[in-house]
N, C-alpha and C positions, 0 to 999 in steps of 0.2 A: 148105693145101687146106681149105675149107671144107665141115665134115663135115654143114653142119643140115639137118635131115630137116622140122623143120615150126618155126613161131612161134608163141608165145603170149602176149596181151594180156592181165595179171594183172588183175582188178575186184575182186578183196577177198581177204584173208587170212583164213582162218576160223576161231575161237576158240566152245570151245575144241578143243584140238589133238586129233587123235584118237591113241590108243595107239602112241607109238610111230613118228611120223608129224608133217607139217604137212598143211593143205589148203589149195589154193589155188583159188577161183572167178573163172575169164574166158572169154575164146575163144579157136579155134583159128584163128590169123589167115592160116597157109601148111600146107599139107603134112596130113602123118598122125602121130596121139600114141597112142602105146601103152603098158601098161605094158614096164618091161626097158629104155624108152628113157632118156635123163637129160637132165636140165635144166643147163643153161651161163649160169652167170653171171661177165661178165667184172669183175674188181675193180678192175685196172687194166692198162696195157696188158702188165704181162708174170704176172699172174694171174687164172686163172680156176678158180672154184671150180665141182663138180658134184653134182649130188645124185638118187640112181635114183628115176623113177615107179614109186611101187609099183600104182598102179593108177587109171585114167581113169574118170568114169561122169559120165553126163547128168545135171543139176540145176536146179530153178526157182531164177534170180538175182531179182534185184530188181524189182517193176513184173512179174512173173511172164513172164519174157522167158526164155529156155533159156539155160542157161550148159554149161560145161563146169568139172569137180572135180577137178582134178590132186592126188592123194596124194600125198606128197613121201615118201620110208623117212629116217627121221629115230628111229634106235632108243636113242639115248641125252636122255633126259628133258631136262635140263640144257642142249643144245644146240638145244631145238626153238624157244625166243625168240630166240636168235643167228640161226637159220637163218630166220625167220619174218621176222625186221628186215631183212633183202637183197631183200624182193617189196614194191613199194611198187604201190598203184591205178594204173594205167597205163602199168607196167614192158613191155615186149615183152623176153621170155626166149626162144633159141633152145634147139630141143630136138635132141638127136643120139645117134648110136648110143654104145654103150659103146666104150670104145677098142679093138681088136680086139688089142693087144699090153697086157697089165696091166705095171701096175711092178713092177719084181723087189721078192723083200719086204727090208726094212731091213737093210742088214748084208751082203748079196748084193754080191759084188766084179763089177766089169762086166766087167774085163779080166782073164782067166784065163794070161794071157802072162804067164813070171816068164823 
């Protein structure tokens, strides 16, 4: 089932990073972006990686045109050029809710049957 709630047309990665974070400036091409929602990137067809909006806000792009500023929660330092290299000028990202089941945490046995 397809869970996306809206699309987004990346126009620029923006450096430098803010705390803690990436920022990405485009538009919203379908639907509604909030923060809490997450961004879906497919890697290939049996991975897809996700990353939370920490927070939306209006922005002047380029040629003083309106964009939109997707904050990315990106809180380890280290991973924010990793996660910055998967938005390229003219990617369409879907965006969609958080999964409503989380994964058990590591170590978690699924079948409780012995």
């Amino acid at each position: 089932m397809d869970d996306t709630q809206a699309t987004f047309e990346v126009t620029q990665v923006v450096e430098p990073f803010p705390p803690g974070a990436i920022a990405l400036h485009g538009h919203i091409r379908s639907g509604t972006v909030r923060a809490g929602l997450i961004v879906k990137i497919s890697v290939n067809s049996q991975m897809d990686l996700v990353i939370p909006i920490k927070s939306v806000e209006s922005v002047e792009g380029p040629d003083n045109e309106r964009a939109v500023r997707l904050v990315l929660d990106v809180p380890e330092p280290e991973l924010q050029a990793l996660w910055s290299a998967l938005f390229l000028p003219g990617d369409v990202v879907s965006i969609e809710s958080p999964s409503a089941e989380p994964a058990p945490p590591r170590g978690t046995r699924l079948n409780r049957d012995r």
